[in-house]
matplotlib code that plots the C-alpha trace (Angstrom):
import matplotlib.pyplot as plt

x = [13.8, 14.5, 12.6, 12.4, 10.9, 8.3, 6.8, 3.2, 0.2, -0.5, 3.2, 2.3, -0.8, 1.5, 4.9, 3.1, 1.8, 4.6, 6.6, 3.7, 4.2, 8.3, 7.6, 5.5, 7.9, 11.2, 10.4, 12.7, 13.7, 16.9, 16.4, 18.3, 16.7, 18.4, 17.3, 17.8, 17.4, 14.8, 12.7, 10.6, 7.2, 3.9, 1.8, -0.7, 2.6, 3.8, 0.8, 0.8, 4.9, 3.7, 1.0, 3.6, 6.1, 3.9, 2.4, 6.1, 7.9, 9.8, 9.5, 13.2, 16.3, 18.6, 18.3, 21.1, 20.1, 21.7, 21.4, 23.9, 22.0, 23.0, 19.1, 19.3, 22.1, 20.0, 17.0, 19.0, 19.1, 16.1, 14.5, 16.2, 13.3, 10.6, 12.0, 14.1, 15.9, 19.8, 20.5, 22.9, 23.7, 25.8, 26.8, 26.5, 29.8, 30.0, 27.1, 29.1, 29.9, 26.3, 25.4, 27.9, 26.5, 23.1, 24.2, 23.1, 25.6, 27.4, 26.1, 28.5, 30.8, 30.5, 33.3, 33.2, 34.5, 37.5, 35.9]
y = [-0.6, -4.7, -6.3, -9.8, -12.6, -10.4, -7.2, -7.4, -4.8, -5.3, -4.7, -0.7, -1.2, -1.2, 0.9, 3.6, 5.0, 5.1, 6.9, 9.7, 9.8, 10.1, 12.5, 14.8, 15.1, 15.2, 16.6, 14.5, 11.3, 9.6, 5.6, 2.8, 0.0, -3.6, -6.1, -9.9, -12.5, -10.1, -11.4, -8.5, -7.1, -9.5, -7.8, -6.2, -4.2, -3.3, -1.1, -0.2, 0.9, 3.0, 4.5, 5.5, 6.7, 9.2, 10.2, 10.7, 11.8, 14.4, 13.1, 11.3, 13.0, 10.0, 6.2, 3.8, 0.9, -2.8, -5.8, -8.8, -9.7, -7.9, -7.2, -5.1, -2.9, -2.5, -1.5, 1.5, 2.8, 2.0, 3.8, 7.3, 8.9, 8.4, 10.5, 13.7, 11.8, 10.4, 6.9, 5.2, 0.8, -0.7, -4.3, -5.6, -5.5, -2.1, -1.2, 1.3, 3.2, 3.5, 4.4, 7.0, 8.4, 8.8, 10.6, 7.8, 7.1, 3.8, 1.1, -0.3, -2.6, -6.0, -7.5, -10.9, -11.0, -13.3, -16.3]
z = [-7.9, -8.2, -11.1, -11.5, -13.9, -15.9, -14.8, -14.7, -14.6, -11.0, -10.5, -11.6, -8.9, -6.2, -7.7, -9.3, -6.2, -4.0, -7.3, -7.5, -3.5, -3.9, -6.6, -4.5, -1.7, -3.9, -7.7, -9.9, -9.0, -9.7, -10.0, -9.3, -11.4, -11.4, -13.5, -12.1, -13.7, -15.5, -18.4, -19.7, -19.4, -19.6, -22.5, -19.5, -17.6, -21.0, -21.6, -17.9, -18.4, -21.5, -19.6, -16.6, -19.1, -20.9, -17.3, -15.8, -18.8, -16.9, -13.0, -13.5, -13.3, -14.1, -14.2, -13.9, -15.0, -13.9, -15.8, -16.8, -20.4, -23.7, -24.6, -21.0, -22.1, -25.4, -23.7, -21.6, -25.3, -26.5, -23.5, -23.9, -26.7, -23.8, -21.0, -20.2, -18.1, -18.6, -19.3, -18.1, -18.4, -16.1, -15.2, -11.7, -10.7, -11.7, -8.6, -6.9, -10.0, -10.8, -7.3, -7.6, -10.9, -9.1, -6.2, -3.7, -0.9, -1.1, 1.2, 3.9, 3.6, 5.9, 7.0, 8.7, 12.5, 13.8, 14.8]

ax = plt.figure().add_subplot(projection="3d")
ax.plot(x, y, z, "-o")
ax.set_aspect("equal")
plt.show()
């Protein structure tokens, strides 16, 4: 999951079904969610977020979360009460690592052709 600018509750409208679909096919999920040039929730997708959180307290396995602002690592800590999942912060250049920690197969490396 990318999340940009602020998060707003029509944001859920469209996320929180494909997660219940992904949920029913899988179980647990393990998420991948970077945070770019990320500013928060609106005050309407904060209530939606608690809403999904107490709905899909135990649907997440992991998350890695990605982020290159201090509050960001502070949230990764802040979020750990309101799920059985584990936590983990990492920076951006630290991608692979995270993708590693989740399970999720590293994505290719492109290499530019001799002109």
């Amino acid at each position: 999951m990318h999340v940009t600018g602020e998060v707003s509750a029509e944001d859920y409208h469209c996320f929180v079904p494909a997660f219940e679909r992904l949920v029913q096919q899988h179980g647990k999920l393990r998420v991948l969610f970077v945070m770019r040039d990320f500013h928060g929730w609106e005050a309407g997708g904060l209530w939606q977020d608690i809403k999904f959180d107490a709905k899909h307290f135990a649907h997440v396995e992991r998350i890695a979360m990605i982020g290159d602002r201090a509050w960001q690592k502070g949230l990764a800590r802040f979020c750990k009460p309101f799920t059985t999942a584990k936590i983990r912060y990492f920076t951006p250049d630290q991608t692979g690592a995270a993708r590693e920690w989740l399970g999720l197969p590293l994505p290719p490396v492109q290499t530019e052709a001799a002109a």
